[in-house]
GUMI-575416 format. One record per residue (C-alpha): residue in three letters; x, y, z. Coordinates in Angstrom, 2 decimals. Example, Ala and Ser with C-alpha at 12.3 -4.5 7.8 and 13.67 -1.06 7.14 Angstrom:
residues 2
{'ala'; {12.30; -4.50; 7.80}},
{'ser'; {13.67; -1.06; 7.14}},
This chain:
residues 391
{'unk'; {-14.14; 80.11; 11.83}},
{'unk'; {-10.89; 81.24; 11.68}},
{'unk'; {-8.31; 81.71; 8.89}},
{'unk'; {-5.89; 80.82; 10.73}},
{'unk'; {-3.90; 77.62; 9.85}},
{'unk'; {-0.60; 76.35; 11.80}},
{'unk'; {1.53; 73.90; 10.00}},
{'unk'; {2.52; 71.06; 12.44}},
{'unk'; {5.72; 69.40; 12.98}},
{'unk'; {5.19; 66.74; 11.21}},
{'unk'; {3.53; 67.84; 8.05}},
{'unk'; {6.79; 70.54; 7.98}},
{'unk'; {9.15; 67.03; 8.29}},
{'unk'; {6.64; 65.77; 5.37}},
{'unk'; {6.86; 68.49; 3.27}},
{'unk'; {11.07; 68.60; 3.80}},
{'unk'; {10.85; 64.45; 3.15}},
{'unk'; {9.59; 65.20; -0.62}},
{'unk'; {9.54; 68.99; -0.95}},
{'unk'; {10.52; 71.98; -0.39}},
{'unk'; {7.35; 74.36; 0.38}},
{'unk'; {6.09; 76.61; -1.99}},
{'unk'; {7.40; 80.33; -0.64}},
{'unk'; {5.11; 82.23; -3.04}},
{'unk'; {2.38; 83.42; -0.60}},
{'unk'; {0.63; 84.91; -3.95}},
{'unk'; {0.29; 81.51; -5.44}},
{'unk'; {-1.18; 79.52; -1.98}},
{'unk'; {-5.21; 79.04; -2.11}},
{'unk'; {-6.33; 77.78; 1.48}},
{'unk'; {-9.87; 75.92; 1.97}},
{'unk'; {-11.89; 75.46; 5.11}},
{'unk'; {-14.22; 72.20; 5.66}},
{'unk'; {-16.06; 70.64; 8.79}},
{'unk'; {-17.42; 67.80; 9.24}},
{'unk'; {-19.06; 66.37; 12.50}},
{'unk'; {-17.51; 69.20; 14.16}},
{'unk'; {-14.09; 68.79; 12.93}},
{'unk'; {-12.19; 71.21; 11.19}},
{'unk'; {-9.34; 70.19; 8.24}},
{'unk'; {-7.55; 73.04; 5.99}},
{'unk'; {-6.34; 72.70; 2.26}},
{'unk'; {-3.58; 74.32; 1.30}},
{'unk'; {-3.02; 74.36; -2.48}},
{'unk'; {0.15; 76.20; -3.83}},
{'unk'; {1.60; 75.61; -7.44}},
{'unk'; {4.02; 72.87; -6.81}},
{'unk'; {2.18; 71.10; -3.40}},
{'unk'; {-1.19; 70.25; -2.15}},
{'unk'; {-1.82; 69.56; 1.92}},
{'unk'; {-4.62; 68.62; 4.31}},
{'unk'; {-3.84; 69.84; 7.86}},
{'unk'; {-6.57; 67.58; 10.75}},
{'unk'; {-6.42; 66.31; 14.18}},
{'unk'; {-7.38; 62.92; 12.26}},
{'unk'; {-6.51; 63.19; 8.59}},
{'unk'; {-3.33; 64.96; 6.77}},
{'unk'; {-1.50; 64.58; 3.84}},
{'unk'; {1.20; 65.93; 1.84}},
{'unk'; {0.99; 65.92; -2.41}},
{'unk'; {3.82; 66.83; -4.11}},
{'unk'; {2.39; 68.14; -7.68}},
{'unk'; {5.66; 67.76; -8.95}},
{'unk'; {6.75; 63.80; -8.79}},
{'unk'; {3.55; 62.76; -7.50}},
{'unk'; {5.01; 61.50; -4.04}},
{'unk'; {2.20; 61.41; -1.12}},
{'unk'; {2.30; 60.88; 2.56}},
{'unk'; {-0.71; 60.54; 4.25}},
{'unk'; {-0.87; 59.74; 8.33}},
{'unk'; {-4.24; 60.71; 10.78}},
{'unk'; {-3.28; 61.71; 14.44}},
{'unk'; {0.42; 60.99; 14.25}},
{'unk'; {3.01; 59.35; 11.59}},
{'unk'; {1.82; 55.87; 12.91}},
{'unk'; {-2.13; 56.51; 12.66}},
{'unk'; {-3.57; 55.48; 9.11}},
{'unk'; {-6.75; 57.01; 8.88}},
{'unk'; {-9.18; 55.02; 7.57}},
{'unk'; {-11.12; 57.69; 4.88}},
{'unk'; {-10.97; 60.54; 3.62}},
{'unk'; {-13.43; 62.72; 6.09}},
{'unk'; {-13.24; 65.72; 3.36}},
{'unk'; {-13.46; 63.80; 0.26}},
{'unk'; {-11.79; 61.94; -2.30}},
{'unk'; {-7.74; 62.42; -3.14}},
{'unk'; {-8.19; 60.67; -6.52}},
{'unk'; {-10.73; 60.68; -9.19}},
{'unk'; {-11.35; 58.28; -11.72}},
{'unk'; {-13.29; 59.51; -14.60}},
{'unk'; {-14.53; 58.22; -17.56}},
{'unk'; {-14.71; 60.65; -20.62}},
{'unk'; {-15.33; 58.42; -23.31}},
{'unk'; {-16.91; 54.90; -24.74}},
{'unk'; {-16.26; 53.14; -27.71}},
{'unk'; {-14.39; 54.78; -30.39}},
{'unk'; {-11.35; 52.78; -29.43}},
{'unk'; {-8.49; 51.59; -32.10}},
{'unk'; {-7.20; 48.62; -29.94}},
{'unk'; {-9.98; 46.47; -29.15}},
{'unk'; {-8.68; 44.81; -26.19}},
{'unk'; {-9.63; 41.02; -25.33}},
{'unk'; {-10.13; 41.31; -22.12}},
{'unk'; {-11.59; 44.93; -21.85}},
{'unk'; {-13.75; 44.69; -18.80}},
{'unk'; {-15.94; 47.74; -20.11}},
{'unk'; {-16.33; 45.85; -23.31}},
{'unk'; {-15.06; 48.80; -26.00}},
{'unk'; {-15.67; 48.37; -29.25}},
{'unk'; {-14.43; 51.19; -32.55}},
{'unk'; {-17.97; 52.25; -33.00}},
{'unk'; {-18.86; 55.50; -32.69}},
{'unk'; {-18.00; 57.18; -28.92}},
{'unk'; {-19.73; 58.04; -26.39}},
{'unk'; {-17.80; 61.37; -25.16}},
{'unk'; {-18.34; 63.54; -22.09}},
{'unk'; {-18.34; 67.22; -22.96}},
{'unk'; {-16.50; 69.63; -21.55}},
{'unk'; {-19.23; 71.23; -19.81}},
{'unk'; {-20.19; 68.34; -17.90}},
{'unk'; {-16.44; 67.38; -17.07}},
{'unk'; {-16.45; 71.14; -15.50}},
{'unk'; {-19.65; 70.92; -13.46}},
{'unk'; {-18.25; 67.60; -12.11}},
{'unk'; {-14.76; 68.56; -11.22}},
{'unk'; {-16.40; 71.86; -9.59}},
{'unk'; {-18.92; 69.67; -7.34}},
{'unk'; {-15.63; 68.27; -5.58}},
{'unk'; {-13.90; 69.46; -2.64}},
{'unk'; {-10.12; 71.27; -2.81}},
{'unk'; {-9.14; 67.78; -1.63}},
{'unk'; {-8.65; 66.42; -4.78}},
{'unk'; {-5.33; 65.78; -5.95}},
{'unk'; {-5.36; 64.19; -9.62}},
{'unk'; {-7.86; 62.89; -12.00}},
{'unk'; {-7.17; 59.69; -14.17}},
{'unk'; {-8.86; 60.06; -17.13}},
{'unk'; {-10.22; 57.20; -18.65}},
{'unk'; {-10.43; 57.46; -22.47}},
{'unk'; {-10.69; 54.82; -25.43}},
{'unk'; {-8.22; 56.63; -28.28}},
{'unk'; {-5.95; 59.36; -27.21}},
{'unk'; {-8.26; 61.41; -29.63}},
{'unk'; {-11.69; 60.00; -29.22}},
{'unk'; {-12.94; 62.94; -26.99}},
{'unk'; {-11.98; 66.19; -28.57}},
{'unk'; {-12.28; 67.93; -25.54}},
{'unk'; {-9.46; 65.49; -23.88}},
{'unk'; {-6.62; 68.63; -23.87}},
{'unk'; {-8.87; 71.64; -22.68}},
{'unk'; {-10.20; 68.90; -19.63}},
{'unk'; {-6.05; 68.94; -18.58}},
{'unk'; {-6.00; 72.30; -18.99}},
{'unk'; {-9.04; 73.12; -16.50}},
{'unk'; {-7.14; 70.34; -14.17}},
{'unk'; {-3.97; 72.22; -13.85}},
{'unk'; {-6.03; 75.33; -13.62}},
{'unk'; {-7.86; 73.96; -10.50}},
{'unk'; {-4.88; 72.63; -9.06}},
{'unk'; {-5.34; 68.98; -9.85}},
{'unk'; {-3.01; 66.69; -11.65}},
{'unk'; {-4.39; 65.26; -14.60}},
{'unk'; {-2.87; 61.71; -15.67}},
{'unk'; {-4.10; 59.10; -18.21}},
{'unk'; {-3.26; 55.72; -20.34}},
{'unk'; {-2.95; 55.38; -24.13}},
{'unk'; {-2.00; 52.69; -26.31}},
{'unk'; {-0.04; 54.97; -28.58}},
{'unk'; {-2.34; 53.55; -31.65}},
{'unk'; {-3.70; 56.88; -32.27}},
{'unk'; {-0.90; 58.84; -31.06}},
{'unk'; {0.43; 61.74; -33.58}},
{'unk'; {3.72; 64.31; -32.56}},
{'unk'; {1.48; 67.25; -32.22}},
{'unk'; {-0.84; 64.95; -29.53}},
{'unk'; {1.92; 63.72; -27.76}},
{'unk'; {4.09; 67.33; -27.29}},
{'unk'; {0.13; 68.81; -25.82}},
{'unk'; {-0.10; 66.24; -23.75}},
{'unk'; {3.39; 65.62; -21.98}},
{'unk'; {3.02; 70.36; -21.55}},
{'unk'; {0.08; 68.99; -19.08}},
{'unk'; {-0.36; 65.01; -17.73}},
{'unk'; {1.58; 64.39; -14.47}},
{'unk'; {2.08; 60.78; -15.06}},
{'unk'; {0.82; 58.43; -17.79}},
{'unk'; {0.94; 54.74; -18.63}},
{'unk'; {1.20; 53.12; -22.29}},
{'unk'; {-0.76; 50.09; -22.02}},
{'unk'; {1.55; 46.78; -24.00}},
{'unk'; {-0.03; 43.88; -26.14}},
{'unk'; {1.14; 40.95; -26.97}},
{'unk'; {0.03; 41.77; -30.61}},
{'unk'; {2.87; 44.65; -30.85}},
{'unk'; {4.45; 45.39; -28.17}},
{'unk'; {6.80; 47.58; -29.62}},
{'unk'; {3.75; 49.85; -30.46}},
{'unk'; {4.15; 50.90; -26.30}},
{'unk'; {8.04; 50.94; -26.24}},
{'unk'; {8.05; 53.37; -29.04}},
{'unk'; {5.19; 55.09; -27.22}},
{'unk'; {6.97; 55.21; -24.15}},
{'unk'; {10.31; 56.38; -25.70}},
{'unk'; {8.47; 59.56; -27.65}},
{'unk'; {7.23; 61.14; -24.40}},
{'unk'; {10.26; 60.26; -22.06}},
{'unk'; {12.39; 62.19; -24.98}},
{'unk'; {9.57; 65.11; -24.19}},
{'unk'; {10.61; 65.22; -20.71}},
{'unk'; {7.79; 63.07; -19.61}},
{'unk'; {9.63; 61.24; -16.09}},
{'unk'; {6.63; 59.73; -14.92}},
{'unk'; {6.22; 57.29; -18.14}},
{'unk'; {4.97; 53.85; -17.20}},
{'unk'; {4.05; 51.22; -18.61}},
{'unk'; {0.66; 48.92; -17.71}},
{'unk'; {0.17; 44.94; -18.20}},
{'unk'; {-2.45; 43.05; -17.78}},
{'unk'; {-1.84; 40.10; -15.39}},
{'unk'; {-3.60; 37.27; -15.73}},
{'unk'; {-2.76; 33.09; -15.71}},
{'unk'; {-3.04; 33.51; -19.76}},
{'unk'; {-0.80; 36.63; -19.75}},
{'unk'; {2.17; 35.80; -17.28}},
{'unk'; {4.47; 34.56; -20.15}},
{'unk'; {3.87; 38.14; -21.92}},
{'unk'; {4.35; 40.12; -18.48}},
{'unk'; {7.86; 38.16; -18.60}},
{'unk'; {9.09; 39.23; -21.77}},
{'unk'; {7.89; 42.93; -21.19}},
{'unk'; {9.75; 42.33; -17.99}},
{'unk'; {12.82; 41.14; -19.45}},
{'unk'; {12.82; 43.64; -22.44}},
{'unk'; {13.06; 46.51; -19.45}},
{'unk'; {16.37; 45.48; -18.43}},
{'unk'; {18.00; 45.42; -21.81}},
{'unk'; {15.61; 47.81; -24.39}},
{'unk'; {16.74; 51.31; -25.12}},
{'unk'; {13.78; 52.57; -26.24}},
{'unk'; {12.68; 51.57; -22.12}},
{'unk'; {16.02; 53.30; -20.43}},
{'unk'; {14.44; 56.60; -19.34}},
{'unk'; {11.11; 55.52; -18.44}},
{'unk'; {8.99; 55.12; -15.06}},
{'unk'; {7.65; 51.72; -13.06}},
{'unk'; {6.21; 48.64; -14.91}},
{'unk'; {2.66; 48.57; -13.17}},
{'unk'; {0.66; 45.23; -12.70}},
{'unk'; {-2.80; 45.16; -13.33}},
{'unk'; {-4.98; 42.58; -12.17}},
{'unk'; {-7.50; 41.24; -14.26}},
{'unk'; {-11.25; 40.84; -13.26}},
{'unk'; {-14.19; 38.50; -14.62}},
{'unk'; {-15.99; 41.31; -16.37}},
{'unk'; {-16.85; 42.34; -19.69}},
{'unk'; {-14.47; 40.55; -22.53}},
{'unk'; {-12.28; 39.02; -19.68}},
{'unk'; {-15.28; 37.00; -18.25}},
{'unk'; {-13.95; 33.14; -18.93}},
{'unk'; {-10.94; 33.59; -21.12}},
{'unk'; {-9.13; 35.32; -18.25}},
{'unk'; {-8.16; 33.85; -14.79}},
{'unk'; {-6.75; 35.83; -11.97}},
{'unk'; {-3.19; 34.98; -11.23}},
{'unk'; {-2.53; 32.38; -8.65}},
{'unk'; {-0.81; 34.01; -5.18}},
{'unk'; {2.41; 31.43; -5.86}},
{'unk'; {2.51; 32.80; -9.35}},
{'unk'; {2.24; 36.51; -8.53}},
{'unk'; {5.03; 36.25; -5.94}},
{'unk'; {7.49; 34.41; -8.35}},
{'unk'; {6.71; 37.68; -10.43}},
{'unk'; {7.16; 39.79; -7.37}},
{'unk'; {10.58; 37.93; -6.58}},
{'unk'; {11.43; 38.33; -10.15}},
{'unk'; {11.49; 41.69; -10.68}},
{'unk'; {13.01; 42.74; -6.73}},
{'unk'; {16.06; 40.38; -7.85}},
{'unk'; {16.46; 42.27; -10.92}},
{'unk'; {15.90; 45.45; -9.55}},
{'unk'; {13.19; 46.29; -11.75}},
{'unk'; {10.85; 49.72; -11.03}},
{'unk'; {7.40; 47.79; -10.57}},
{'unk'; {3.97; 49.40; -9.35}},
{'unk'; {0.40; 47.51; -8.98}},
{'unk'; {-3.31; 48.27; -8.40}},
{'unk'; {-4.95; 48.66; -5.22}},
{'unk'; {-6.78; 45.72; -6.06}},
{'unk'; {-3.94; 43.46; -6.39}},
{'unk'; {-2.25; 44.66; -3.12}},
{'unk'; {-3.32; 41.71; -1.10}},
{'unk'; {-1.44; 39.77; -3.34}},
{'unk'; {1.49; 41.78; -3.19}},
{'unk'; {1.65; 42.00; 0.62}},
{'unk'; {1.08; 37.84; 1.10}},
{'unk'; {4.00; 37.79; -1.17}},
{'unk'; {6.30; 40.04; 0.76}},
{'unk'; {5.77; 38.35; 3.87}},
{'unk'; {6.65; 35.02; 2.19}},
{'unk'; {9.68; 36.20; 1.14}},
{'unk'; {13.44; 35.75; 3.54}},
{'unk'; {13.46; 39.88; 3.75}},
{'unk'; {14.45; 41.49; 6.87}},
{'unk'; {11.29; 42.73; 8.78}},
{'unk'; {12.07; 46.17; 8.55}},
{'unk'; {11.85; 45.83; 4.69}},
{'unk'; {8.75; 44.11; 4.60}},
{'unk'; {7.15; 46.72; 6.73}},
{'unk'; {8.44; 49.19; 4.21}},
{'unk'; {7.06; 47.56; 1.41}},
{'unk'; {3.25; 47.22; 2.81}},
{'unk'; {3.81; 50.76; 3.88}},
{'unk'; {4.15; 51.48; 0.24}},
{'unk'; {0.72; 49.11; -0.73}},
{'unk'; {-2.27; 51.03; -1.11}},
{'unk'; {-5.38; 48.28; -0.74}},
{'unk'; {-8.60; 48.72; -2.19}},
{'unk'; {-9.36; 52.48; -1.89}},
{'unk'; {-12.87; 52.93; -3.34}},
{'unk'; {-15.18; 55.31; -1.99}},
{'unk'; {-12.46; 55.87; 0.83}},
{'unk'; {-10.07; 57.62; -0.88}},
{'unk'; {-10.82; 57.14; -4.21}},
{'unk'; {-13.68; 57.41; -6.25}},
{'unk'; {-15.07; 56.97; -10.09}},
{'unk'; {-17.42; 58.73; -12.47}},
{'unk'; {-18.82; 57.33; -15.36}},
{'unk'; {-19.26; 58.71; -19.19}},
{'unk'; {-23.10; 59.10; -17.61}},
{'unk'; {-21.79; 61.14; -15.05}},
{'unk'; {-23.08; 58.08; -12.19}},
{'unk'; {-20.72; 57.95; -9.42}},
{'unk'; {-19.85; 54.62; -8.54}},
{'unk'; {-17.79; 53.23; -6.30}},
{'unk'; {-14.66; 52.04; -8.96}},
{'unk'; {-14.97; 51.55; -12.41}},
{'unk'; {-15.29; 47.62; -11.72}},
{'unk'; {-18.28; 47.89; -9.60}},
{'unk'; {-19.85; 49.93; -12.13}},
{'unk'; {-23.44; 48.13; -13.10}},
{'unk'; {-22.60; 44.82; -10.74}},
{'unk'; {-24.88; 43.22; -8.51}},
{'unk'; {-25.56; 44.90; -5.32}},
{'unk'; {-23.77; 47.95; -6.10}},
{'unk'; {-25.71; 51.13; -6.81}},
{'unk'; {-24.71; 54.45; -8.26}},
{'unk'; {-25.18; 58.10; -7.43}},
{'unk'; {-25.57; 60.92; -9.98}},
{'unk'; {-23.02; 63.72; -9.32}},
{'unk'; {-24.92; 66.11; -12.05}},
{'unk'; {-28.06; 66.17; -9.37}},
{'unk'; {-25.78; 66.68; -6.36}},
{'unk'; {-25.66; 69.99; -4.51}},
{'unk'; {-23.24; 69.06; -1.75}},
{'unk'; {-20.73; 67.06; -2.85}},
{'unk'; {-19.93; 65.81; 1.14}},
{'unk'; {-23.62; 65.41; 1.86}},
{'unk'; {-25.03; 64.10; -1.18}},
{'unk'; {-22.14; 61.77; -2.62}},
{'unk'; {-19.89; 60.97; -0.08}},
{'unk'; {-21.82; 60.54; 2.88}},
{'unk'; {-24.51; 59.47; 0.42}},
{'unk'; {-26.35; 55.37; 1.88}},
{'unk'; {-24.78; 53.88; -1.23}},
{'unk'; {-21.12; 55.06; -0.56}},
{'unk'; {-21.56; 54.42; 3.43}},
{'unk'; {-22.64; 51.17; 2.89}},
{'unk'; {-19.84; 50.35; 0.29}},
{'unk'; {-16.78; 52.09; 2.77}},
{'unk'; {-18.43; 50.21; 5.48}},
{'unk'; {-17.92; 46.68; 3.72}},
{'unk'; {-14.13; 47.55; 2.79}},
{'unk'; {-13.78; 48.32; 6.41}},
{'unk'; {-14.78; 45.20; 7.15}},
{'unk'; {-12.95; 43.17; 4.80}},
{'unk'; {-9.81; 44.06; 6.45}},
{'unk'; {-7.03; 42.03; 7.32}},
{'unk'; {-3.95; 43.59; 9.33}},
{'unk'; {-4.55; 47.03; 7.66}},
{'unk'; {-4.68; 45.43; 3.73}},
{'unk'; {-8.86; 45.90; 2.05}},
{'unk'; {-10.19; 42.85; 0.44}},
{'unk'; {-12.44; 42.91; -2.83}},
{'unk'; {-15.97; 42.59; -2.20}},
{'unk'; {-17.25; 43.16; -5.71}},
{'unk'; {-14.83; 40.04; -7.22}},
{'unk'; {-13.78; 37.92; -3.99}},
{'unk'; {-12.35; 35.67; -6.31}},
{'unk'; {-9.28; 37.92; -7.67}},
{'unk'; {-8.36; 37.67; -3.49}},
{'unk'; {-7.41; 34.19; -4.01}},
């Protein structure tokens, strides 16, 4: 095949849209892929990340995190990721956690953790294609896996972006200053049972230099009047001035959640919605609850234009087409809510020795992609594993 790769006119009208591109020739690593005939190029330089295909492109900009994606032409959406995920969700520790959560879905406890070592995190990250953009790391404590810092490092020495979220429990100077020298972004998860626990959090790494600070709620029916007061304490908290988005996430009936926590009515989340675009609040949300998001857009008296922007900017359930998640056990699974549910089965990315052949195009991960397909309504991806949080 050969080497070389010509930059289109639109991914050169991406690139000037978020970036100027990296001029250091020295500093570029380019990667080669087919699959059913097709050829896509990675380009990986210090401060950008692209995929150049007849049917799949995108632009990553390692910098602020801002990513266009677009198949044939700016209007084409592809539907996966031919070459692999863009985001990885892994898992490098259980138990060991200092907050306790009520309505953890994976059901963490403070006994002893589970880690991942370093060694395995390496032999994972290696099995996946030059595709891959960031990693969100899912830990317990900010300290429960001792290998947490020299995982980041390995990330930004691959050329991914390694984010994370912490409750700030655990959270000492010398932690934070290591961490905010290597995360991209990172969210500080607020409770109801001191909330100023995550403000302070949040200030300490936006006075690092940390832009991308965010914070995460939970949003549930028994958590709305909470998400309000977080909400409200944005507009008029110092410690809050400097930081990020405000990111919903939708709960799920699993693990401590199951019962005590309802999803939130569509009525309810667009009040929120309507809320927070009337006070001009910074707000981000999981793929999961995009559905939500987008009904409540187009119920709102916005010009169409703007509502078009604003599903633009939704990103629908994304598992096992662009995304994908890897347990403490090294399973792959589809995302970390499908993990052990009925119906859903896992592969094990230790045993794999093509990460395209034996994971991605794998009969578990068709069969999954192939039911998100399906669930689709005008472009936005339903839940299959929870239809109820849909509702």
């Amino acid at each position: 095949m050969s080497n070389e790769i010509k930059i289109s006119p639109l991914h050169l009208r991406a690139l000037e849209s978020i970036m100027p591109f990296d001029e250091d020739k020295d500093s570029i690593e380019k990667y080669d892929y087919v699959v059913d005939g097709k050829k896509y190029f990675v380009i990986d330089s210090k401060d950008c990340k692209m995929v150049i295909g007849g049917d799949y492109n995108f632009v990553f900009n390692k910098i602020n995190g801002d990513f266009l994606r677009w198949g044939k032409n700016h209007e084409d959406d592809p539907q996966f990721s031919p070459i692999g995920p863009e985001i990885l969700d892994l898992e490098i520790s259980v138990n060991g956690c200092p907050s306790g959560c009520p309505f953890c879905y994976k059901n963490n406890t403070n006994e002893p953790p589970t880690n991942m070592s370093f060694e395995t995190f390496k032999d994972i990250l290696d099995k996946f294609p030059a595709s891959l953009t960031q990693i969100a790391f899912g830990i317990t404590g900010i300290q429960t896996n001792p290998d947490f810092i020299k995982m980041m490092e390995y990330c930004r020495e691959k050329g991914v972006v390694p984010n994370f979220t912490l409750s700030g429990v655990d959270l000492t100077d010398e932690m934070a200053k290591k961490c905010s020298n290597l995360v991209g972004a990172l969210a500080v998860s607020a409770y109801e049972t001191d909330k100023n626990i995550c403000y302070d959090t949040v200030k300490r790494f936006t006075d690092l230099g940390v832009e991308q600070t965010n914070i995460h709620l939970v949003v549930a029916e028994e958590t709305i009047d909470f998400v309000y007061e977080v909400l409200n304490d944005r507009l008029i908290d110092s410690r809050l001035k400097d930081m990020g988005s405000i990111v919903f996430l939708g709960i799920k009936p699993k693990g401590r959640a199951i019962e005590s926590y309802h999803s939130l009515s569509v009525d309810k989340y667009k009040k929120l919605i309507d809320f927070c675009f009337k006070n001009e609040l910074s707000i981000g949300f999981d793929s999961c609850s995009a559905p939500k998001f987008e009904q409540a857009v187009k119920g709102m008296k916005l010009p169409e234009q703007e509502v078009k922007r604003l599903i633009e900017c939704s990103e629908s359930c994304e598992s096992s087409l662009f995304s994908s998640y890897v347990n403490v056990n090294s399973e792959y699974w589809h995302c970390s809510f499908s993990e052990n549910e009925d119906g859903q089965r896992c592969v094990n990315v230790l045993e794999a020795k093509d990460f395209l052949k034996d994971l991605w195009y794998s009969p578990e991960v068709i069969e999954f992609r192939n039911k998100s397909l399906e669930s689709s309504v005008d472009g936005c991806r339903y839940c299959n594993v929870f239809p109820s949080i849909n509702l």
